[in-house]
N, C-alpha and C positions, 0 to 999 in steps of 0.2 A: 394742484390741489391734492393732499394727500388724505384720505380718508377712511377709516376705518368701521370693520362689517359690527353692528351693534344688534342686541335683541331689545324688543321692543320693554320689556324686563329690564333690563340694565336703563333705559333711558327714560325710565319714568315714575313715576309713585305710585301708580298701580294702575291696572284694567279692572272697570265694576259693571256692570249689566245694573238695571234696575231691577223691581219684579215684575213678575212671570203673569202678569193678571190685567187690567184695563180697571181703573178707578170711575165712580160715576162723573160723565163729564159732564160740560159746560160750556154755552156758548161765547160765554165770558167768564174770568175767574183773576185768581193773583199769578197763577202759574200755568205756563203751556204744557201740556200735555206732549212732548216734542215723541211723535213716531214716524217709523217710514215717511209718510206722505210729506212731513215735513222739512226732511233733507232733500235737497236737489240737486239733480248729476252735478252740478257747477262747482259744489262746494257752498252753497247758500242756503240760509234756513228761511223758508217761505211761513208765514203765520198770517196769512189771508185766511185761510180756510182753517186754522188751527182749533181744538176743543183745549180745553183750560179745565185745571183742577179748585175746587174751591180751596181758599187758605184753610178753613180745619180739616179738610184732608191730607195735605200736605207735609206735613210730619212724618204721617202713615208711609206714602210714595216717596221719598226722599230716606227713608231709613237706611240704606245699603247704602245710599251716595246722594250729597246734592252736588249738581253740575254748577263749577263757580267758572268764572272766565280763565278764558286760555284752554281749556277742557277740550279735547276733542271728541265729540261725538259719530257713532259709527254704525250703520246696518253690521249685523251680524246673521242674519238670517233673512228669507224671501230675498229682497233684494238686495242684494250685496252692494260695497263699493260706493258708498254714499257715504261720506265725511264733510262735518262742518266744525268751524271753531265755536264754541259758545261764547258771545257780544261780553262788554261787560254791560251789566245792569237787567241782564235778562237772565230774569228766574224761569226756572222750566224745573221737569220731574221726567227721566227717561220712562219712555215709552216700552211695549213690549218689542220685542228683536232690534233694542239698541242698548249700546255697553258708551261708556266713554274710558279714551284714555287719557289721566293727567303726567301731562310731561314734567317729567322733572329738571328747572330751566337751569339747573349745574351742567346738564347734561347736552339740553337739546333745545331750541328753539323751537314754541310751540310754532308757528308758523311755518320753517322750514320741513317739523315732520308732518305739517297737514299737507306741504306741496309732497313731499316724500309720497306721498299715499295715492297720490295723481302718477305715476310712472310706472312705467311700462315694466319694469324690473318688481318694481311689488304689485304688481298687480299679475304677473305672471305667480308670483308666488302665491297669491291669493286663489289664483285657480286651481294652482298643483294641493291645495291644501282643502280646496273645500270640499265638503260632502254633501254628497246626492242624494237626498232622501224620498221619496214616495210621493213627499208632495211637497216640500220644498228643499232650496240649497240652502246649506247654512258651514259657518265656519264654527268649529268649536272652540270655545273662550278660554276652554284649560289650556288649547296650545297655542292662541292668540297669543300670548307674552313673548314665546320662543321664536317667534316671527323676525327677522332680519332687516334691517334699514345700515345705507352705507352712510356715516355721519363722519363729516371734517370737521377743523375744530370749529369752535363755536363762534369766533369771529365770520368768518368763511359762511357757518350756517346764517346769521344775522343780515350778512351783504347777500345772498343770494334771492333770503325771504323778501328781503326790502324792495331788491329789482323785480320779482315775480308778484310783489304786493302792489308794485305802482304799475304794473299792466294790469291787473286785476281791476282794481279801480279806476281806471280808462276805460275798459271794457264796461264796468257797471254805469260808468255816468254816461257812455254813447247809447248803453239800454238804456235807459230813461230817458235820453234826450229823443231816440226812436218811438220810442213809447206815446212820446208826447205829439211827434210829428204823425204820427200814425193816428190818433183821437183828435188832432187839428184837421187830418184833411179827409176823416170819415163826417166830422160837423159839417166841415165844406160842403162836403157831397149832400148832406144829406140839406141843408140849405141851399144848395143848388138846383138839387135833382129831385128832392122829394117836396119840401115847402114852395117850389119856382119861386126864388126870390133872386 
């Protein structure tokens, strides 16, 4: 595999942060309110516990970027290191201390650069780069572009995403099949052990 060093710059259409502010939210609405809380180490966006924007707000929060699928969304601040793809069909409005980047797919396979961001080589980079602040770390967004990923050609990008895309989803349907067996046999119990039946 021959691959060559790319900045995150050259491999996309741009890096956007949303704004800097929190909209009134909502425990229901048209669009997720996607922050921190809602990215999960895994690569997963969790919207159990999500707030939602109303749609006439929505204009407002979406002015700098709307997050369309393929998008990758990213902590840039407090917690670092949190990337998810955005679905298609889900509308959201980034949140405070997240940015997304849209790959540009001449370039780069959005799925191979969201595994890119799982490796130990960019995440080492991610450390050598962040800044320590008083009260939290944060990476700065003017040099997030300049950031480094090793990218093969794009065929090569496509096979690797696909292999790491069908363990992914093995792993997801064995959680929920766990899921399921873990709510069957706390019923049990509790039909057992708590109603004596």
């Amino acid at each position: 595999m021959t691959a060559v060093v790319k900045t995150i710059r050259e491999i996309s259409v741009g890096v956007y942060d949303g704004p800097h502010a929190t909209p009134e939210l909502h425990d229901e609405g048209s669009a997720v309110f996607l922050g921190i809380p809602n990215l999960l180490p895994d690569g997963r966006i969790d919207v159990t516990a999500a707030r939602w924007v109303a749609e006439r707000d929505l204009a407002k929060w979406t002015r700098r970027v709307t997050p369309q699928p393929n998008d990758i969304v990213f902590t840039y601040e407090a917690t670092l290191n949190r990337y998810a793809i955005i679905p298609d069909g889900f509308r959201c409005c980034l949140g405070r201390r997240t940015a997304l980047i849209r790959p540009d797919p001449s370039q780069i396979d959005h799925r191979f650069l969201f595994y890119c961001f799982f490796s130990p080589r960019w995440r080492a980079q991610m450390e050598a780069n962040t800044l320590t602040g008083a009260t939290v770390d944060r990476i700065p967004l003017t040099t997030f572009p300049e950031f480094e990923v090793l990218v093969p050609d794009l065929q090569e990008q496509k096979r690797i995403a696909a292999v790491l895309s069908a363990y992914d989803d093995l792993i997801a349907t064995n959680q929920r099949r766990i899921a399921l067996l873990e709510d069957a046999a706390r019923r049990l119990y509790r039909e057992w052990f708590v109603h004596l039946r």
